[in-house]
C-alpha positions in Angstrom: 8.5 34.1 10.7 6.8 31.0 10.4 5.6 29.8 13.6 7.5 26.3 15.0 5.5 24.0 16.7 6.8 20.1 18.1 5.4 17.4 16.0 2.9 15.1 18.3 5.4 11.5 18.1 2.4 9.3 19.0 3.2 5.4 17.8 0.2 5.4 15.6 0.7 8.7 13.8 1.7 7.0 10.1 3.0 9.3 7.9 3.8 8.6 3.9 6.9 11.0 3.9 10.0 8.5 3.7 12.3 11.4 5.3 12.4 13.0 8.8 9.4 12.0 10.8 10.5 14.3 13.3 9.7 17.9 14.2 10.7 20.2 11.4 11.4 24.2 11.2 8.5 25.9 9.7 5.1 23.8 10.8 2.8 24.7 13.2 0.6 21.5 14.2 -3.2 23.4 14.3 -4.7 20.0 14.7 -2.9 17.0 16.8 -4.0 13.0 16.6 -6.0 12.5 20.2 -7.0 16.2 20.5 -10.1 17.4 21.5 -12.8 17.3 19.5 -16.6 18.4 19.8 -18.9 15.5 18.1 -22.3 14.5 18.1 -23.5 11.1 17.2 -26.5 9.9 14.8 -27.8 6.6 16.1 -30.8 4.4 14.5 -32.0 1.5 16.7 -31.5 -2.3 15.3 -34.3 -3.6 13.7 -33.6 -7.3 15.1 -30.5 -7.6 17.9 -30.6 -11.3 17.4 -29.4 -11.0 13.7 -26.4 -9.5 14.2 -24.0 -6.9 13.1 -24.2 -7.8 9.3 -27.6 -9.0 9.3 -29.2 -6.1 11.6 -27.1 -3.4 9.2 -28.6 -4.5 6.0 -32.3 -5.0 8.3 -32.2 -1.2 9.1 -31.1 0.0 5.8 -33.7 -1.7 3.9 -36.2 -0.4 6.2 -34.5 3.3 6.3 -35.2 3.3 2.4 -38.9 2.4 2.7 -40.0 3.9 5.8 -37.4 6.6 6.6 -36.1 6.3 10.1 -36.1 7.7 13.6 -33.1 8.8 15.0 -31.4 9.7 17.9 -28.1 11.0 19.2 -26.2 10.3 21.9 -25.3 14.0 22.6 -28.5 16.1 22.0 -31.1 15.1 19.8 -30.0 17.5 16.5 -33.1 16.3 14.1 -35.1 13.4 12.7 -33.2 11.8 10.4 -31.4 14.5 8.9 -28.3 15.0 10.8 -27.2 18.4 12.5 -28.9 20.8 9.5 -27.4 22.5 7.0 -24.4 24.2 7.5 -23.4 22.3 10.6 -19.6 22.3 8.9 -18.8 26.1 9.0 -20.8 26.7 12.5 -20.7 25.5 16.0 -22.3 21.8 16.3 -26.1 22.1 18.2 -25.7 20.4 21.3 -22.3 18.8 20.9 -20.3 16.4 23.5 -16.7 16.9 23.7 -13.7 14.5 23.9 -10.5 13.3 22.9 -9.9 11.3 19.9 -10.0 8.4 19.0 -14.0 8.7 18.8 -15.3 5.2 19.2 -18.3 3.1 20.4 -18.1 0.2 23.0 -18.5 -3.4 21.0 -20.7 -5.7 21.4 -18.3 -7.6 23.8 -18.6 -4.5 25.5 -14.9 -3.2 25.2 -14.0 -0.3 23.8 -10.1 -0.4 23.1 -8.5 1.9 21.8 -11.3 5.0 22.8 -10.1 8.2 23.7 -13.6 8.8 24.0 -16.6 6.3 24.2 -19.4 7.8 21.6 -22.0 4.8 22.5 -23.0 1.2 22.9 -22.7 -0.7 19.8 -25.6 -3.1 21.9 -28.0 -0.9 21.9 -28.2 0.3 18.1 -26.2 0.8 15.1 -24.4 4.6 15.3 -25.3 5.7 11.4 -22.6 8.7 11.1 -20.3 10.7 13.6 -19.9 14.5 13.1 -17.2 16.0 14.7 -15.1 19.8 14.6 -12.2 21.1 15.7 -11.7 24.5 16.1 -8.1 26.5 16.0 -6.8 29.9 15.4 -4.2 31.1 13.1 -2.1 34.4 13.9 0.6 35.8 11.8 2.1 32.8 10.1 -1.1 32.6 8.0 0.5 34.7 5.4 3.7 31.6 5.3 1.5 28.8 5.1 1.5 26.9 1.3 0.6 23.6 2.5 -2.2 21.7 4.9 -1.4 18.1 5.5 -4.9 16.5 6.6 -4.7 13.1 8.4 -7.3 10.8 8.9 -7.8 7.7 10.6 -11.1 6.9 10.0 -13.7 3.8 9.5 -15.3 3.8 6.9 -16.4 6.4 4.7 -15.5 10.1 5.3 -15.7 13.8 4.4 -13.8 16.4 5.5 -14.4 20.2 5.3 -12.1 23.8 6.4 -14.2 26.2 7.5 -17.5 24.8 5.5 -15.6 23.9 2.5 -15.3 20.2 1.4 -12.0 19.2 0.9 -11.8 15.3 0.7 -14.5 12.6 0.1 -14.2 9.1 0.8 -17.0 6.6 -0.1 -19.8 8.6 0.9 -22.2 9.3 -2.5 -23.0 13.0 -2.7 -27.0 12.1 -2.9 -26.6 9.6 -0.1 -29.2 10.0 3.1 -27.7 10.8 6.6 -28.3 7.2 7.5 -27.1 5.5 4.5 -23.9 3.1 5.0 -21.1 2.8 2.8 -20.5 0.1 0.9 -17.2 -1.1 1.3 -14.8 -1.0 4.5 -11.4 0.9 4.8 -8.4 -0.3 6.4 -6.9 0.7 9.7 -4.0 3.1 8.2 -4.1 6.9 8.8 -4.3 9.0 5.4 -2.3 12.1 5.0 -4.2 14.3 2.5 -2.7 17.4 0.8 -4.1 20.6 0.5 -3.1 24.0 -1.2 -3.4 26.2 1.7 -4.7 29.3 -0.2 -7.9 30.3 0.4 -9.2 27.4 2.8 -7.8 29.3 6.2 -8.7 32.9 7.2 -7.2 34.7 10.2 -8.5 34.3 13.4 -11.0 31.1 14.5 -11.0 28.7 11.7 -13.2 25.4 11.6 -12.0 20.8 10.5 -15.4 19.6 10.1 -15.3 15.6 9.6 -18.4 13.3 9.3 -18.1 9.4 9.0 -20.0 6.7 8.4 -19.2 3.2 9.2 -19.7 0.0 6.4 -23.0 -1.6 6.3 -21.5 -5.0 8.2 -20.7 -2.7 11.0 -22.4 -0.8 13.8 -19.9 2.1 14.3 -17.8 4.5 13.1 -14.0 5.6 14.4 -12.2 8.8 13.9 -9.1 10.6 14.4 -7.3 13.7 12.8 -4.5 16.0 12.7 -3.9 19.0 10.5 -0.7 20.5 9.9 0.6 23.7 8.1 3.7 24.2 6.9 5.2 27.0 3.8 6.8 25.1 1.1 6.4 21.9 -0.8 8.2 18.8 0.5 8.8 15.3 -1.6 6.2 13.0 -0.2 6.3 9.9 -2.0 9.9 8.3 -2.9 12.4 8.5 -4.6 12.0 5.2 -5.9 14.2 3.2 -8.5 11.8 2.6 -11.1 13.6 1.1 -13.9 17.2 0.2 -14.3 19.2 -0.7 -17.6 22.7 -1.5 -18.0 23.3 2.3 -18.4 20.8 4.0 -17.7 18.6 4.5 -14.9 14.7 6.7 -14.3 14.1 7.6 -10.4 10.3 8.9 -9.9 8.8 10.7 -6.5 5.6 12.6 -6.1 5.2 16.0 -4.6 2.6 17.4 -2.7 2.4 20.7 -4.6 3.0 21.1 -8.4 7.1 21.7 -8.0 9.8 22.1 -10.3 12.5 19.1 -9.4 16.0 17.6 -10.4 18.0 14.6 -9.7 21.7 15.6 -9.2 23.5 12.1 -9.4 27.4 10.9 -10.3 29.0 7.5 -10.5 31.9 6.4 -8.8 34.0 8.0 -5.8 32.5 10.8 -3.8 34.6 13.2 -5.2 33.2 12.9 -8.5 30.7 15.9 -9.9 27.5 15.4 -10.1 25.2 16.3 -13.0 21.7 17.4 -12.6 18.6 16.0 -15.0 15.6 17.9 -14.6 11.7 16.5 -14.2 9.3 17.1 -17.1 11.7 19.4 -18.7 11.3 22.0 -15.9 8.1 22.0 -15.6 5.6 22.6 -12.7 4.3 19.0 -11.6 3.2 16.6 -8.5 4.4 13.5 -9.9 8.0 13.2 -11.3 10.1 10.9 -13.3 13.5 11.4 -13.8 16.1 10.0 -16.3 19.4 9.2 -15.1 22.2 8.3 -18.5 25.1 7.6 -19.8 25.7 5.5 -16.4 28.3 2.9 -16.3 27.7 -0.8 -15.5 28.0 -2.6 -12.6 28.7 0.9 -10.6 27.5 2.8 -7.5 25.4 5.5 -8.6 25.2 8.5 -5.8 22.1 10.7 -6.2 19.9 13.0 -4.4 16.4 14.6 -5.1 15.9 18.4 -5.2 12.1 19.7 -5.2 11.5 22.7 -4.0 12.8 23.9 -0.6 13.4 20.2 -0.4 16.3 18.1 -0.6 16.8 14.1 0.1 19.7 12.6 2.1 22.4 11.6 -0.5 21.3 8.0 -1.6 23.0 5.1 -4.2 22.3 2.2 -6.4 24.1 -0.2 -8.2 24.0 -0.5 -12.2 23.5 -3.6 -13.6 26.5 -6.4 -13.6 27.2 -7.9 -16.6 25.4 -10.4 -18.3 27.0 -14.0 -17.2 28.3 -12.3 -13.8 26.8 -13.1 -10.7 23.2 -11.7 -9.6 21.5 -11.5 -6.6 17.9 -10.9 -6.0 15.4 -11.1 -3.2 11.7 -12.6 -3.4 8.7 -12.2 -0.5 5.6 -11.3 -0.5 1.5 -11.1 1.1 2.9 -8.3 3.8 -1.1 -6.5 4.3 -1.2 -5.2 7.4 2.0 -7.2 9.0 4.5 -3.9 9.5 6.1 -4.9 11.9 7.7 -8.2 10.3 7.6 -6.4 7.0 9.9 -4.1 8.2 12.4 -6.5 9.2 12.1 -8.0 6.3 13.1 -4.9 4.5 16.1 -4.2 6.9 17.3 -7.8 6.2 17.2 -7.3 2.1 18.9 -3.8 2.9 22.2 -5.7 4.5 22.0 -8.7 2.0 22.3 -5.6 -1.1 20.5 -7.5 -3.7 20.5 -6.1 -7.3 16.1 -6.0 -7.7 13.5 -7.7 -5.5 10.6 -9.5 -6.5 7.1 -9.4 -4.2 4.5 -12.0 -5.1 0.9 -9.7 -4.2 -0.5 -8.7 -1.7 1.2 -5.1 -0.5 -1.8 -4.0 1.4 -5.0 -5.0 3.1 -7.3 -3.0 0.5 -6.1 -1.6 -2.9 -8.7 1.0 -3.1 -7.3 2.8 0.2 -5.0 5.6 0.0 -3.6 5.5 3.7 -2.9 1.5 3.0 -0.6 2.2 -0.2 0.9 5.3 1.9 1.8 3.2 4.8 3.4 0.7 2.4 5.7 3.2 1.0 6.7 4.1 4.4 7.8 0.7 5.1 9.5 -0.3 1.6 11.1 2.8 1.3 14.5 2.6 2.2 14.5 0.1 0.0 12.8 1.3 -3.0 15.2 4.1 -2.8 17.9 2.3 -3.7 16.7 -1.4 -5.5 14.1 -1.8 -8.3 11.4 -3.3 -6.9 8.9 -5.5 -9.1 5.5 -6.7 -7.2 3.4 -9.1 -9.2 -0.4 -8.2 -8.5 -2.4 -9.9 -5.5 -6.3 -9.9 -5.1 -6.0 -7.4 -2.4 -4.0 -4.6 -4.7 -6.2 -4.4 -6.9 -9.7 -2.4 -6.5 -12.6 -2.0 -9.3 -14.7 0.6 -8.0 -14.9 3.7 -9.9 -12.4 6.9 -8.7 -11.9 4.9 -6.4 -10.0 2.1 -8.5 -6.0 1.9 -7.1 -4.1 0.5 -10.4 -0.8 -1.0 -9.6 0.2 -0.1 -13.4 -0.5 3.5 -12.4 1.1 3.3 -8.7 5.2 1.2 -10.0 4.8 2.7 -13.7 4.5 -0.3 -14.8 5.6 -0.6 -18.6 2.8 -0.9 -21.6 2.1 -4.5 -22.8 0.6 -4.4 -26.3 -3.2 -6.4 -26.1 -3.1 -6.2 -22.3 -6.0 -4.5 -20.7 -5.6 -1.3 -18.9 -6.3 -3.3 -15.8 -4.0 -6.0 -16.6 -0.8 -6.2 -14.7 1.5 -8.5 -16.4 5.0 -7.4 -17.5 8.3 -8.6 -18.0 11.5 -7.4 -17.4 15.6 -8.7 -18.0 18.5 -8.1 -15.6 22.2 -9.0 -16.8 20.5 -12.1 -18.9 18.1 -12.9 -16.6 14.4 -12.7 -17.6 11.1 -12.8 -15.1 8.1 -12.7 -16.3 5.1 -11.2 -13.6 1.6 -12.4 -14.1 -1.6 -11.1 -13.0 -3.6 -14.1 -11.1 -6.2 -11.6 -11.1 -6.4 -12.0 -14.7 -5.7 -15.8 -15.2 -8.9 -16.1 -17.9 -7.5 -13.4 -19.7 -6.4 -15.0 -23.2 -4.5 -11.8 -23.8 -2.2 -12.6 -20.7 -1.0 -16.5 -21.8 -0.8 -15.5 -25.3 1.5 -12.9 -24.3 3.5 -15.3 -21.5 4.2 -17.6 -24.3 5.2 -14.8 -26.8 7.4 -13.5 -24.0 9.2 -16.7 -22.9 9.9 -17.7 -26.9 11.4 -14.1 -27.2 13.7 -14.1 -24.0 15.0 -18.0 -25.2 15.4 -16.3 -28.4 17.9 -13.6 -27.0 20.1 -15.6 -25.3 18.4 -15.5 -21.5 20.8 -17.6 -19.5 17.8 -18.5 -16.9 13.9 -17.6 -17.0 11.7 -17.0 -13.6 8.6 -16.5 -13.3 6.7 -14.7 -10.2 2.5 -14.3 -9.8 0.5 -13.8 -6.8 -2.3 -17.2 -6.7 0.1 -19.8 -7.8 -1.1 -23.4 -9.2 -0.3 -25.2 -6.0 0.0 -24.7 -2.1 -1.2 -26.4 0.8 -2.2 -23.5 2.5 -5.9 -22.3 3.5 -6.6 -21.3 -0.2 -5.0 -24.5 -1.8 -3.4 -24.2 -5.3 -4.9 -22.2 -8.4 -6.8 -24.6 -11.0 -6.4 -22.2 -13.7 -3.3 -21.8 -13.2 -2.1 -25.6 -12.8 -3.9 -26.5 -16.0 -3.1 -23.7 -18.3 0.0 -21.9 -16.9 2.2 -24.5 -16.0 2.3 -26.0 -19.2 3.6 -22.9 -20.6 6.5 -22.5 -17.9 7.3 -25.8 -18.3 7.3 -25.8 -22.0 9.6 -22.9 -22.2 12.0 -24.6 -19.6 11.3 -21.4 -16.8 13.7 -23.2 -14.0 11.5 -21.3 -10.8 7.6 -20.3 -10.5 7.3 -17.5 -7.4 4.2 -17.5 -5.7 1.8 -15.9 -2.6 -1.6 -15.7 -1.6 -1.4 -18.6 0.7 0.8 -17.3 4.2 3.6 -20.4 4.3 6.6 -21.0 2.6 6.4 -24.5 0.7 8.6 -26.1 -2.1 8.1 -28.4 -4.5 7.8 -29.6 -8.1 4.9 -30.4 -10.3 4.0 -30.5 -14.0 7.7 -30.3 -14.8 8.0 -27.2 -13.0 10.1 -26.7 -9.7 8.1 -24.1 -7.5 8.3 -22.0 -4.2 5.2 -20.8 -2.3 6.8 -17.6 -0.5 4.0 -16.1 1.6 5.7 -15.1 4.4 6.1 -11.3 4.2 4.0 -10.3 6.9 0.2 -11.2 7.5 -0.8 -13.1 9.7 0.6 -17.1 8.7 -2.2 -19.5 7.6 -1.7 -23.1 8.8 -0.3 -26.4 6.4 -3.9 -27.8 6.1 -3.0 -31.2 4.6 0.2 -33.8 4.2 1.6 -33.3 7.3 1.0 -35.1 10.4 -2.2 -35.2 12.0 -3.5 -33.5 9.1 -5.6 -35.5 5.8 -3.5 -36.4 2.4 -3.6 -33.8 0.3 -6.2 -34.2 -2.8 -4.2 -32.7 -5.4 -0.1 -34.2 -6.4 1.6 -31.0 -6.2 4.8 -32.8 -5.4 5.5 -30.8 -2.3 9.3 -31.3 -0.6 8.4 -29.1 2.4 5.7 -26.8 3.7 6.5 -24.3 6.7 4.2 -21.8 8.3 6.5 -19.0 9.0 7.4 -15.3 8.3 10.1 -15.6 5.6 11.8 -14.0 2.3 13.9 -15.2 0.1 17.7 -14.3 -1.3 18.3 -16.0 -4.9 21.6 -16.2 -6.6 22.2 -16.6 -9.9 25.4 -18.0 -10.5 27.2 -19.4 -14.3 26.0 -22.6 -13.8 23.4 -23.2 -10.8 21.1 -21.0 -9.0 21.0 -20.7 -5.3 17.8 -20.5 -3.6 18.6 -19.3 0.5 14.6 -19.3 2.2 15.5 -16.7 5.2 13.4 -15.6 8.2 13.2 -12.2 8.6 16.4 -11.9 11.2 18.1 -13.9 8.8 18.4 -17.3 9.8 17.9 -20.0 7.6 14.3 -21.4 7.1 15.9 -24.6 5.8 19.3 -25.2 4.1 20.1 -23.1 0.8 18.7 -25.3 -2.6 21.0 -25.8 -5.5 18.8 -25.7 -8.8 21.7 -26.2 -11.9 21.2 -23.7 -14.8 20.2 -26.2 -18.1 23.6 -25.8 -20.7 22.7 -23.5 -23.7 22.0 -24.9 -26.9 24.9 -24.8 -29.5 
């Protein structure tokens, strides 16, 4: 049998699994978050401590390059400038220290919050990488085990090995010297990284070998870990609602190990049967995309996710109402880092049952990490699981370096646009005769993107849209620290405008402001939860604002929104995220159609 072990429940343990957090049958934890660990530390003096952080970083790495550098440890001195040897993965670390994780070094305020254990004084040099093992043994359940789950909190570049075998990479170049930085920060989530178990344990003493490096602005690294086994594959990302027609419906999810997997779903009562519509045909895969027909409007579809040994709790979403019928959708955005509030948020569009919801940027702190997008699918997904869910691009979802590169086309599956550029994230979509166009502020010079936004808009009038929104991250005006988009305002808004679009969605800036300008009514809805930015300008005790953006109000507060589109009018109710009112609902009257 497979050996049970209780799942450590620590507060910071983020996991991207959207079902049972808790302890299941058939893991065994051989690594837990704040264990032990032995490490050693590589530390190269500063070149000028009057510089500072940034300045002292870049100092010593220029000189590294030219000179090479003399290093020290704070356990043991393990070599000059070439880290612990070769090897040092798959054997016992010369000299180490040993503590419990989180491995971190006291700042220069000289705090070290958060340390399990204190690797050095951030005063009295810059630590240049960490190296750290853990050691554990495996017994008879060896033979049961299919799947490691690796998690890693770590700052900023990584690489992990099992028993001297690398098994994830993170921002650290292969030909990169032991000092070297890396050249880009990661965020604060934990990543979980899955591993086929077969042929990285062996029975007996078996060796997690992590090194880190921090980014060139900074003067220390952090780590933590777990690592997990368990013998079959589970559903780890989803089931999401990816698309929805008026009859017809696709439902995607990832697994950790290629898996054959099904969607059983039925509309109507619980009594009725439910049919089953298979992923890729049958086939083996990680990622999955199922289609769901022949569904009828304006129902409750039931469904559930089989993958596997796995199997999701029974979930539902509504088809479609009718176009003409009453529609209700929600609209928030710029969450980052703000769980907590974004999570309330989420709860709050849950009970209010919209039909989609529309995010204006900003989902994470950095596109390009892994654990961010991960932790954002923890939050959302309740939600995703039963609501389509349409994000417009923000500057901080989107990341252009290499491997590396986190598309959001590739991430929602978002549908092809003819001339758009495989970076470009601008898309459309129609629900019951409403149509919202999404642009990429990102991409605002693109000709390829307004081209297509005024293609779009004449095509949607031409079909019969009753009303047209449009949603983008950095909109054209806000009175926020950023201030409104120039582009934007001079190029955009005409368009909208021209085509009559009755709303313009925006982020970026953290408030919630309303207004009109440019013949175009507008909501800045920021509020999702990051941290708020102040109203720098037309309020009191604050300077006239330079540009006319025809603002009515302008709030700095955590917010979403819950839109109703009725025959006639639209009804626009700005929420906090308990659910009281922000201000009194707005009434915006649908124009008549033309005869």
């Amino acid at each position: 049998m497979f050996r049970v072990s209780r799942r450590c429940a620590s507060a910071a343990f983020l996991v991207v699994m959207l079902w049972p957090l808790a302890a299941r049958a058939g893991e065994t934890v051989y690594v837990a978050p704040g264990g032990e660990l032995d490490w050693i530390a590589l530390r190269v003096p500063l070149a000028h401590q009057q510089l500072g952080a940034i300045a002292a970083a870049e100092a010593d790495r220029a000189r590294a390059a030219a000179e090479g550098d003399a290093v020290s440890a704070q356990a043991p001195v393990f070599g000059a400038g070439d880290g612990p040897g070769e090897g040092w993965a798959a054997k016992k670390l010369p000299g180490a220290a040993r503590g419990k994780a989180p491995l971190a070094a006291r700042s220069t305020d000289g705090r070290c919050s958060g340390c399990g254990t204190e690797i050095g004084d951030q005063r009295a040099g810059r630590i240049a990488a960490l190296y750290a093992q853990a050691v554990f043994t495996t017994g008879a359940e060896l033979a049961d085990v299919r799947v490691l789950e690796l998690r890693v909190r770590y700052s900023d570049g990584m690489i992990a090995y099992l028993n001297g075998r690398e098994v994830a990479r993170r921002q650290i170049a292969r030909d990169a010297g032991p000092t070297v930085p890396v050249d880009r920060p990661a965020g604060p989530e934990w990543e979980t990284i899955y591993l086929p178990a077969r042929g990285l344990l062996k029975k007996g003493e078996n060796r997690l070998a992590v090194e880190v490096r921090p980014h060139r602005g900074e003067r220390a690294p952090v780590l933590d870990l777990s690592l997990v086994a368990r013998g079959g594959a589970r559903i780890v990302r989803g089931p999401i609602v990816q698309w929805l027609g008026p009859t017809a419906a696709s439902v995607s999810f990832d697994t950790d190990l290629p898996s054959r997997a099904s969607v059983e779903y039925a509309a109507g009562s619980a009594s009725e049967k439910m049919t089953s519509a298979r992923s890729a045909g049958g086939a083996l895969a990680v990622h999955h995309r199922v289609e769901l027909r022949d569904l009828p409007g304006g129902s409750t579809v039931r469904y559930r996710v089989v993958a596997g040994g796995d199997v999701t709790p029974e979930l539902s979403f509504r088809t479609p109402p009718g176009a003409g019928d009453p529609i209700r959708f929600g609209v928030y955005g710029d969450m980052r880092g703000g769980h907590r509030v974004h999570a309330q948020i989420v709860e709050s569009l849950l009970d209010e049952a919209p039909d989609f919801v529309i995010v204006t940027g900003d989902l994470v702190v950095r596109g390009t990490d892994e654990g961010g997008w991960q932790k954002f699918f923890e939050v959302t997904g309740k939600l995703m699981a039963r609501v389509p869910y349409y994000p417009a691009a923000g500057n901080h979802d989107v990341g252009r370096a290499g491997e590396e590169e986190r598309r959001m086309n590739e991430i929602f599956g978002i549908s092809s646009v003819p001339d758009r550029p495989e970076w470009g994230h601008w898309y459309s979509f129609d629900v019951a005769g409403v149509h919202v166009a999404m642009l990429d502020s990102n991409a605002y010079d693109q000709e390829a993107q307004l081209a297509w936004l005024d293609a779009d808009l004449t095509a949607a009038r031409k079909a019969g849209a009753r009303v047209l929104f449009a949603a983008t991250h950095d909109g054209p005006y806000s009175r926020g620290n950023h201030g409104g988009n120039p582009i934007a305002r001079d190029r955009y808004v005409p368009v909208l405008a021209k085509h009559g679009v009755l709303l313009l969605f925006a982020g970026h800036d953290h408030i919630y402001q309303r207004g009109e300008a440019g013949g175009l009514a507008y909501i800045v809805t920021g509020g999702g939860g990051a941290s708020l930015y102040p109203i720098r300008c037309g309020t009191r005790g604050r300077p006239r604002c330079p540009d006319d953006d025809g603002a009515i109000l302008a709030l700095s507060e955590h917010h979403y929104l819950s839109v109703t589109v009725q025959r006639d009018f639209v009804l626009v109710c700005p929420k906090r995220p308990d659910r009281t009112p922000l201000e009194k609902c707005i009434r915006y009257k649908l124009p008549r159609p033309k005869r």
